[in-house]
C-alpha positions as CSV (number, residue, x, y, z in Angstrom):
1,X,145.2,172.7,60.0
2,X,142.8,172.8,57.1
3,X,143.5,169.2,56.2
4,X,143.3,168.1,59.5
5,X,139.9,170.6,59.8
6,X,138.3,168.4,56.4
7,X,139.5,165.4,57.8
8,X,137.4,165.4,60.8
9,X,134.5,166.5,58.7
10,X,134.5,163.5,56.5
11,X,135.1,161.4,58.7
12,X,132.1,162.7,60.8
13,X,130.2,162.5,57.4
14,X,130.8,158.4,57.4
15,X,130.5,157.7,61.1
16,X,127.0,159.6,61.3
17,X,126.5,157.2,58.0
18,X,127.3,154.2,59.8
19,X,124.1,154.4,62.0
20,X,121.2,152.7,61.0
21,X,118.2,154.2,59.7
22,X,115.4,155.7,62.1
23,X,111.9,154.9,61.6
24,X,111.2,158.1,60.5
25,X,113.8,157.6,57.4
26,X,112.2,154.1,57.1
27,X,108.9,155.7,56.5
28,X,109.7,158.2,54.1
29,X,111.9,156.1,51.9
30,X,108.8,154.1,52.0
31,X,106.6,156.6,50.9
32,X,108.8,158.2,47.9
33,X,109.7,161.7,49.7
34,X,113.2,162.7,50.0
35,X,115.4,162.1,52.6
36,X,118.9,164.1,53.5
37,X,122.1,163.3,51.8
38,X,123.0,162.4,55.4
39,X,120.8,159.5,55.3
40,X,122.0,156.2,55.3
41,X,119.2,155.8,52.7
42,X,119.7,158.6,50.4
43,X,122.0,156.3,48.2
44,X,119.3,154.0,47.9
45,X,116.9,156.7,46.4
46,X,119.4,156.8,43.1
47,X,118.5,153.5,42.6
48,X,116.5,153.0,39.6
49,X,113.6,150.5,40.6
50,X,113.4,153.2,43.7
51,X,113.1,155.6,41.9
52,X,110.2,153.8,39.6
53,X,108.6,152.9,42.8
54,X,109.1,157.2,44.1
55,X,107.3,158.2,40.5
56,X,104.3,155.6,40.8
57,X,103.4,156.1,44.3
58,X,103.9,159.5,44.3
59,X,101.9,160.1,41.2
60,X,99.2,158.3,42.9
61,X,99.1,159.8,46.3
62,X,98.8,162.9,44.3
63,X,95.7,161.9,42.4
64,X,94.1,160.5,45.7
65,X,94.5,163.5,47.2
66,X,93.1,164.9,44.2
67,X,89.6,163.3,43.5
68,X,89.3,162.0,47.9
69,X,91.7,162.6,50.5
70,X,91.0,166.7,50.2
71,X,87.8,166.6,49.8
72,X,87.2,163.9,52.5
73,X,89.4,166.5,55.1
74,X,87.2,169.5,54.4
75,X,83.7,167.2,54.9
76,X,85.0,165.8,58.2
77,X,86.1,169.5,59.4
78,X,82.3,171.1,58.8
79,X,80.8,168.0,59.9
80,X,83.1,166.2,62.5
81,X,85.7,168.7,63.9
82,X,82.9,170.5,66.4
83,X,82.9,167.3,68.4
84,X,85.1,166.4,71.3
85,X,84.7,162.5,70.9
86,X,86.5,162.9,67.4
87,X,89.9,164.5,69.5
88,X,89.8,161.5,72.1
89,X,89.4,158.0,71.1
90,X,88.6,157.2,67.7
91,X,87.9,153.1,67.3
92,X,88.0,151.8,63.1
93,X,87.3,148.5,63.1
94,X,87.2,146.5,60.1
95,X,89.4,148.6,58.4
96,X,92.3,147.0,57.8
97,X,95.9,149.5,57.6
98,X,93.5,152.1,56.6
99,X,95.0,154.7,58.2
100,X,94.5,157.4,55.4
101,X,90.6,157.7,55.7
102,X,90.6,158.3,58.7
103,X,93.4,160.4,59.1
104,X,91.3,162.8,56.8
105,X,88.2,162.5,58.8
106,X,89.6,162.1,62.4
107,X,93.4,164.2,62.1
108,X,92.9,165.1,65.8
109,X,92.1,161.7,67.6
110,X,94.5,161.2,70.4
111,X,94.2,157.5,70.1
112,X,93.4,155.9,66.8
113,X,92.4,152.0,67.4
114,X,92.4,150.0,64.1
115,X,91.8,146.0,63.3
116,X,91.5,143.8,60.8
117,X,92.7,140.0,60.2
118,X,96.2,140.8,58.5
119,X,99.1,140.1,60.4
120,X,101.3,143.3,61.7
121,X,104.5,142.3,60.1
122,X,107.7,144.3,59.9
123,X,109.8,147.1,58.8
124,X,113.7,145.7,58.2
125,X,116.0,148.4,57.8
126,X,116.0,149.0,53.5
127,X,120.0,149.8,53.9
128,X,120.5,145.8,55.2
129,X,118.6,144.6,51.7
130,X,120.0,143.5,48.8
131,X,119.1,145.3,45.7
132,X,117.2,142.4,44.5
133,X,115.2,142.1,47.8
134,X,114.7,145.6,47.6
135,X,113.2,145.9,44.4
136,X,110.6,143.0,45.4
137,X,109.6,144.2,48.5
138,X,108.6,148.1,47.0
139,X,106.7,146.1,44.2
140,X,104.5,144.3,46.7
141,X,103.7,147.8,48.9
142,X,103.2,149.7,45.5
143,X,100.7,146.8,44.8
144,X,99.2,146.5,48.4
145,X,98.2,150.3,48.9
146,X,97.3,150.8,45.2
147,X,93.8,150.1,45.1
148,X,93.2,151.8,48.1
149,X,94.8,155.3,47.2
150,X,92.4,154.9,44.1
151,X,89.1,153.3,45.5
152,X,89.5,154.2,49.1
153,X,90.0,150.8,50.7
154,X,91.4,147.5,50.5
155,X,90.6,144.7,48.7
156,X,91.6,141.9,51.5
157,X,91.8,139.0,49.1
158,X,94.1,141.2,47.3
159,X,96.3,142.3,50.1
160,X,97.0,139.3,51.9
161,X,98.9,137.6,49.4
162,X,100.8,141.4,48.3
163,X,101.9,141.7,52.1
164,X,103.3,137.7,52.6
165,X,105.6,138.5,49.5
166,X,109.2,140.7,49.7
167,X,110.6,142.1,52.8
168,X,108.1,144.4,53.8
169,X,105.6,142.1,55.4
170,X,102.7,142.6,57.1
171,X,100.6,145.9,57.3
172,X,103.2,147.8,59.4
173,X,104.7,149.1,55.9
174,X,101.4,150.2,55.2
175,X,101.2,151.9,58.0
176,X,104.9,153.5,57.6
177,X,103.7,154.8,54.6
178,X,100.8,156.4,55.2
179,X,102.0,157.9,57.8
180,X,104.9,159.6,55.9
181,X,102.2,161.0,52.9
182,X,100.0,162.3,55.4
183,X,103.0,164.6,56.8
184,X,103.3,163.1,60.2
185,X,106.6,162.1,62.1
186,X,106.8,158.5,63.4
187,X,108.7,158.9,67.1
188,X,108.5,155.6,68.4
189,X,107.1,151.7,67.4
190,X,106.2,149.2,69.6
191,X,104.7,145.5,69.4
192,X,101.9,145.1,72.2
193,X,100.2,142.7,73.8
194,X,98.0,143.7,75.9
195,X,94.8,141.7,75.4
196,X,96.7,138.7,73.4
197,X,96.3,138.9,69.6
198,X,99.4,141.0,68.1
199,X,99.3,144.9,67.5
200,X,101.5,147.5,67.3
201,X,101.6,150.6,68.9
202,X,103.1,154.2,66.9
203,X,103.4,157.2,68.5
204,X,103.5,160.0,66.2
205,X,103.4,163.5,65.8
206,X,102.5,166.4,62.9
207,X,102.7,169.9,62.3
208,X,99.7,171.9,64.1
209,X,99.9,175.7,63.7
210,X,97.9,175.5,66.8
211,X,101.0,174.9,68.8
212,X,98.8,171.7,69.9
213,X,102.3,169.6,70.0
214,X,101.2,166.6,71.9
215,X,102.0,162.9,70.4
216,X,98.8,160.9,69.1
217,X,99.2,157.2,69.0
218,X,98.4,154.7,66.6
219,X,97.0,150.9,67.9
220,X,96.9,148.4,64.9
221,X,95.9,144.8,65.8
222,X,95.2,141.6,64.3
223,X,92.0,140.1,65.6
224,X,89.2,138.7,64.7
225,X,86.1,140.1,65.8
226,X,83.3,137.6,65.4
227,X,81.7,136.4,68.6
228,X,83.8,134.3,70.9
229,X,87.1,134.8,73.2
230,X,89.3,136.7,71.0
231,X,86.3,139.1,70.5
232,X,85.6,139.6,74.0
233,X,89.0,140.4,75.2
234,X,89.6,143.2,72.5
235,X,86.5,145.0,73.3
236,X,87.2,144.5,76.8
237,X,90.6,146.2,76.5
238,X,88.8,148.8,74.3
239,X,86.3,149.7,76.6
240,X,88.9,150.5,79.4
241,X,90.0,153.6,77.0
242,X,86.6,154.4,77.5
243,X,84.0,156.1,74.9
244,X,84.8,157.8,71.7
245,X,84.3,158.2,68.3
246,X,84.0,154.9,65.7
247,X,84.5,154.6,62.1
248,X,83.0,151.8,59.7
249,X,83.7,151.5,56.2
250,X,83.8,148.6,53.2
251,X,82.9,146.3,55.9
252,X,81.9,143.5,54.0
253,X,78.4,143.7,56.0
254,X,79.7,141.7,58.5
255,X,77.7,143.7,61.7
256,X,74.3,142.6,60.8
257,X,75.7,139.1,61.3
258,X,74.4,137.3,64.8
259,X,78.1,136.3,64.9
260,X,79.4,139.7,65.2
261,X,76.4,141.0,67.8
262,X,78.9,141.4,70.4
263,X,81.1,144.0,68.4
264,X,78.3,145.3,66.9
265,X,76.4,146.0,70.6
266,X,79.6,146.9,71.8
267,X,80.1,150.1,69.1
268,X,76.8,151.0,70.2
269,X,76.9,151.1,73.8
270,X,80.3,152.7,73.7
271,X,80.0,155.2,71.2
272,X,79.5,158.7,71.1
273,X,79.8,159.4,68.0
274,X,79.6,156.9,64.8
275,X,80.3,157.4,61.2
276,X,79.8,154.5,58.7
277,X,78.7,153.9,55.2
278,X,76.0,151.4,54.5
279,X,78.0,148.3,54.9
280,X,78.5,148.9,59.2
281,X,75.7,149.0,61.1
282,X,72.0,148.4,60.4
283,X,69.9,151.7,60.1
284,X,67.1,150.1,62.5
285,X,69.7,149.8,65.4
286,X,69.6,153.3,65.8
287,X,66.8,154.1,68.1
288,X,65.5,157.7,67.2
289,X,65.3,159.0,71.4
290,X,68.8,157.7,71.8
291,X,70.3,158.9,68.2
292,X,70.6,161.7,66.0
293,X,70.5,161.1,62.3
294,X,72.4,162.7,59.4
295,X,72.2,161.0,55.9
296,X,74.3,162.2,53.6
297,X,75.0,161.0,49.8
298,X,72.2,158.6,48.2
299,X,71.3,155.0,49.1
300,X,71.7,152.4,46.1
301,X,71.2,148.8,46.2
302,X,75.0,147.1,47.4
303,X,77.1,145.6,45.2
304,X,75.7,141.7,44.2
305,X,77.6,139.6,46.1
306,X,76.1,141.7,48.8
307,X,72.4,142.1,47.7
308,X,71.2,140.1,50.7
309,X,72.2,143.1,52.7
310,X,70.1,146.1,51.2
311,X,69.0,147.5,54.2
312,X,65.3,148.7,53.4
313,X,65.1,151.2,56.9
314,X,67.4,153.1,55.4
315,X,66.5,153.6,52.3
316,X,63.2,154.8,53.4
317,X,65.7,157.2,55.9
318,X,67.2,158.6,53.0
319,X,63.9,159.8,51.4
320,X,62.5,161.6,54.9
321,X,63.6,164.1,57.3
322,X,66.9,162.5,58.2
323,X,68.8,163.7,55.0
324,X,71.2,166.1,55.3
325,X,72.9,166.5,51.7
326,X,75.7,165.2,49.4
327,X,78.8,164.4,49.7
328,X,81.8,165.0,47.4
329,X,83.8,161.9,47.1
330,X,83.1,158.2,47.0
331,X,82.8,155.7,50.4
332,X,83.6,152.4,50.7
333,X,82.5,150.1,48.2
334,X,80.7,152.8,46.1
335,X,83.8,155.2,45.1
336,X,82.1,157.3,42.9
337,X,80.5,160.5,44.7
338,X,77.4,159.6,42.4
339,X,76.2,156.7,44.1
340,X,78.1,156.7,47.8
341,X,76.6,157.1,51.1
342,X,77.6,158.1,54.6
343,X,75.2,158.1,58.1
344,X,76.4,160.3,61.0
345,X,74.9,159.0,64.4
346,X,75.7,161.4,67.4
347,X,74.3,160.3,70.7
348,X,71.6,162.4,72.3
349,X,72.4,162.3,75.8
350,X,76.7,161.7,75.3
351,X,78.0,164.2,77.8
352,X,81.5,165.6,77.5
353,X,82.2,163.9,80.6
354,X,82.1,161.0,79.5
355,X,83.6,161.4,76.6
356,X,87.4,160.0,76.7
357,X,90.3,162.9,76.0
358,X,93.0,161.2,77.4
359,X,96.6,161.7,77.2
360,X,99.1,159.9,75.6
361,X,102.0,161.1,77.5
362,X,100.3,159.5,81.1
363,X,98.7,156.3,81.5
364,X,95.0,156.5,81.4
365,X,92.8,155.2,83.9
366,X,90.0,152.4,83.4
367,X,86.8,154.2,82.0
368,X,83.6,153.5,83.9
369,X,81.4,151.2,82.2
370,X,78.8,152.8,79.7
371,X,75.3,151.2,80.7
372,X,73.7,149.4,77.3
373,X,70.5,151.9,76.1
374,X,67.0,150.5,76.7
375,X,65.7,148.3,73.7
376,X,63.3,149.7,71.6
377,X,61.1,148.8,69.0
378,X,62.3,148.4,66.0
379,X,61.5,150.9,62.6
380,X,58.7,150.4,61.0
381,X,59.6,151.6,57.0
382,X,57.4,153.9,55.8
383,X,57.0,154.1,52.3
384,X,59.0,155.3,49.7
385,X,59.0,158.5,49.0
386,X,60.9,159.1,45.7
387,X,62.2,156.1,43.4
388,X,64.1,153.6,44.3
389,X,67.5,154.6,42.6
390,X,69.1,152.3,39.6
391,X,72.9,151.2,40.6
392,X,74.7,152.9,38.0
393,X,76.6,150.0,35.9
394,X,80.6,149.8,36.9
395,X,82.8,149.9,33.8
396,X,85.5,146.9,33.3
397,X,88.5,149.0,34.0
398,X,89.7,152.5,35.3
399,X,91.2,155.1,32.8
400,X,94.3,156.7,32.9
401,X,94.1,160.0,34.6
402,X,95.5,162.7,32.1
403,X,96.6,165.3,34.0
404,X,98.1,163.0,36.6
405,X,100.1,160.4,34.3
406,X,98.3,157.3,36.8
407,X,97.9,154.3,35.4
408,X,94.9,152.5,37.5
409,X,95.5,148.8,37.4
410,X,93.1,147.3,39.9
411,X,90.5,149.0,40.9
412,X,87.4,150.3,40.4
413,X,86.5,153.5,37.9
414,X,87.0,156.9,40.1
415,X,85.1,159.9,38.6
416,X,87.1,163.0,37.7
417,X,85.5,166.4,36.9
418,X,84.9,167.0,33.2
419,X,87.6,169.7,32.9
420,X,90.1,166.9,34.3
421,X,89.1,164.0,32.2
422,X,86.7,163.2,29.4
423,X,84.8,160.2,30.2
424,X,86.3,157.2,29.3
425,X,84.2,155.1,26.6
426,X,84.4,151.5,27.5
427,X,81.6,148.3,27.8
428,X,79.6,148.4,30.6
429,X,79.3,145.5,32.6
430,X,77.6,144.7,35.8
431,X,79.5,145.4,39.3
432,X,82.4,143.2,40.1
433,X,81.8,141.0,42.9
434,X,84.3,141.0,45.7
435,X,86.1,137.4,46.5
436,X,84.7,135.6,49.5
437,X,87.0,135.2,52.6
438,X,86.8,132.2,53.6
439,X,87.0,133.8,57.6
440,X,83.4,134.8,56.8
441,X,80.1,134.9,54.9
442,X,80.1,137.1,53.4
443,X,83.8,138.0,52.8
444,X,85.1,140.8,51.9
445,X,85.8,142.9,49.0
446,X,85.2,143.2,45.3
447,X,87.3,141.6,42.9
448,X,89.1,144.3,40.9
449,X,88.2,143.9,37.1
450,X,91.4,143.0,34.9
451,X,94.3,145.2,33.6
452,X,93.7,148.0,31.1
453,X,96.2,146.3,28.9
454,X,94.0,143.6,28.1
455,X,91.0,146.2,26.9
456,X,91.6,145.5,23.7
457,X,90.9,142.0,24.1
458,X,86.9,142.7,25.1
């Protein structure tokens, strides 16, 4: 009987085995955590180039969390979590896979809509790869989120190439991935049409000592959001889930463009509630009787392929009543605290009526649409108040963090506190300039400076 008892087991053992991996499993193997000896990827994780892809992204999560991602979660909860459009819809356009920014700014929105111009790509199940294939395909998502778990975003010119490459295409690894460090359980994917350019939709969950269990979903699309058809139809689709909250950052100053006016007059018709560093945008579209301004951090010139774009309004902003402090971490572009800034717009006469809290678990009806605010003159600057601040030079190449064991590659220097790290004695040099896209003019994002291997070659 006991034979017969241990036979069954096993053999339960290998048929539970023989399933195929969920996305949840697919997420987290992703991601470096653990998974079950049950798992038909647990195997996998003995693997040696696994477990050299566990050790780096782990140790890198761990330092973003560190010198950002914390920091970023206690900021958005004193200055965000008292306002209802940031648990309803929360649009981040420009943004690429972002989803870890803002996660830690908007943990709460019931519907998170992202874009950006990358395609959405797939997951294939890791247990159908061949080690060889699987070794490729972690390289290119180490490489693909790496800049952006150190700087904060991603560096397009960088990524596209990173996410064509392996077997984990597109930015729906990214997403996996994210969505794994961040603690949350993936309970259904979905590709989506609904307004023709590709997207996927996620349905996830997380732990909430609140008892709050309800799903939150997760739009990505593909689309390009210059003026024109493809523009209109996403916005269109948008509007429908009615207004909300909306995020900009590191985006390549593409909103003071005429050829993004209709994105740009659609965020602020729709919008409740915006939160954007200095490249969304510009200052002097925010009409003071329709707007309330909070500057935080300090305004510095942008980086030079984007010098055309120092916005002048706000700069004189930051030196008047509109300044509301510091902030701890670096945004966007700027990813030292030192030099970073952030602008939180909250609409004066945004009702909670008419603020969107729909449910994910019903279908939501169309929203009715927001009228467009009465023009108004534009700012007139005043003058400066205080000097105009020098752009502090950015050094050729990141240290290795100390405490942490990271190795920064490709990215810009991140600031550590002087207990963590001494500073790192290096050349200065002037600020990288990002690689143009050739989508748009501007383009995107700055060019990372080379490998810290080849310092000794300066």
């Amino acid at each position: 009987m006991l034979r017969y008892f241990v036979f069954l087991l096993l053999a339960g053992l290998s048929f539970c085995r023989s399933f195929a991996s969920s996305v949840q499993e697919q997420s987290e193997f992703l991601a470096g955590n653990p998974l079950p000896r049950i798992s038909s990827l647990a195997a996998l994780q003995t693997h040696s180039d696994y477990q050299k892809h566990q050790r780096e992204l782990q140790e890198q999560w761990s330092f973003c969390k560190r010198i950002r991602y914390e920091a970023m979660q206690l900021w958005g909860k004193e200055h965000l979590g008292h306002d209802r459009s940031t648990r309803g819809v929360v649009r981040y356009l420009f943004g690429g896979p972002d989803f870890l920014n803002a996660h830690a700014f908007f943990p709460d929105a019931r519907i998170m809509v992202m874009g950006g111009l990358e395609p959405v790509g797939e997951v294939p199940a890791p247990e159908t790869l061949t080690p060889e294939a699987m070794a490729v395909g972690l390289k290119s998502l180490r490489e693909a989120l790496h800049t952006s778990l150190f700087c904060g975003y991603f560096i397009t010119s960088e990524m596209k190439p990173q996410l064509l490459q392996g077997s984990f295409r597109g930015v729906l690894p990214v997403l996996f991935t994210e969505l794994a460090l961040t603690g949350n359980q993936i309970l259904s994917v979905e590709m989506v049409k609904p307004f023709g350019s590709p997207g996927v939709k996620i349905l996830y969950a997380r732990f909430d000592p609140r008892a709050d269990t309800q799903p939150q979903t997760l739009y990505y699309f593909q689309a390009d959001l210059s003026n024109g058809k493809e523009a209109k139809h996403f916005l269109d689709w948008l509007g429908a889930l009615g207004e909300g909250a909306s995020y900009l950052k590191a985006a390549s100053y593409l909103l003071p463009l005429p050829s993004f006016s209709q994105t740009r007059e659609f965020l602020l018709r729709t919008s409740s509630l915006i939160l954007q560093d200095d490249s969304g945008i510009p200052f002097s579209e925010f009409h003071p009787d329709l707007w309330k301004i909070q500057l935080f951090g300090v305004y510095v010139e942008p980086l030079e392929v984007f010098r055309l774009h120092r916005d002048p309004f706000l700069e004189t902003a930051y030196a008047g009543g509109d300044y509301a402090g510091p902030i701890p971490f670096g945004v966007g572009y700027h990813v030292n605290a030192r030099d970073a800034n952030l602008l939180l717009a909250t609409r004066l006469n945004a009702s909670a009526e008419a603020v969107a809290y729909p449910s994910v678990l019903s279908p939501m009806a169309a929203a009715t649409p927001i009228p467009s605010p009465t023009p108004k003159p534009t700012r007139t600057p005043r003058p400066l108040k205080r000097p105009k601040p020098t752009p502090v030079p950015i050094r050729k190449a990141l240290p290795v963090d100390s405490s942490e064991g990271v190795e920064i590659r490709k990215a810009l220097p991140v600031e550590t506190t002087p207990l963590e790290q001494p500073p790192l004695t290096l050349p200065e040099v002037k600020d990288p300039a990002p690689a143009m896209d050739k989508d748009h003019q501007p383009a995107g994002d700055p060019t990372p400076p080379p490998d810290p291997t080849t310092l000794e070659n300066l």
